[in-house]
N, C-alpha and C positions, 0 to 999 in steps of 0.2 A: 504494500500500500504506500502510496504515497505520501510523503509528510515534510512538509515544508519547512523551511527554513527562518524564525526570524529574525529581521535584520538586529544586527548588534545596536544600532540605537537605541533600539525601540525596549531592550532588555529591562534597562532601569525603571523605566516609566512603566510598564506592566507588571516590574517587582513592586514597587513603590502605588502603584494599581489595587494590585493585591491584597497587599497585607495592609492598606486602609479598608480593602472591603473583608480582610480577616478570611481569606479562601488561598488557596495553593492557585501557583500562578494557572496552572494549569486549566484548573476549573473559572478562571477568571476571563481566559480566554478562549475558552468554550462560550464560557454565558455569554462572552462579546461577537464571535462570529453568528451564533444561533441567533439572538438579535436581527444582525444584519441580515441573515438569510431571508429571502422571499418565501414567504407562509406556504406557498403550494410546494415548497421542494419536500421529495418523500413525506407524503401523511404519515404511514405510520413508525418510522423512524421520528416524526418531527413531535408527534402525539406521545413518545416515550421519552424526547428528551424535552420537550416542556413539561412533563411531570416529574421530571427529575430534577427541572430546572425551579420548580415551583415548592416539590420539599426541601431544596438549598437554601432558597428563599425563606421559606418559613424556620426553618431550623435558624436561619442566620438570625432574622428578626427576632424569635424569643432568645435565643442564645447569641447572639452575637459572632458567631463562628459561620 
């Protein structure tokens, strides 16, 4: 699978990203491409991660993580 690269600038601002929104970079930049994606790409791929993306959410909000 393909898996991109990102660019070295952009590293700090996503750590720094992160860990004000208290998520691993990783999941921080999930939740920002998913955002950007157009709602019709794969339903139900898109259906499993806005429910994943929506207990992150909730978790974060009562717990701060």
């Amino acid at each position: 699978m393909y898996s991109p690269k990102i660019r070295e600038d952009l590293i700090p601002k996503v750590y720094r990203a992160a860990k004000g929104a208290k998520v691993a970079m990783t999941k921080w930049v999930n939740r920002v491409i998913e955002e950007a994606l157009p709602r019709d790409a794969e339903p139900t791929d898109q259906e499993t991660n806005e429910k994943d993306f929506r207990k992150e959410k909730r978790n974060h909000e009562r717990y701060g993580t």
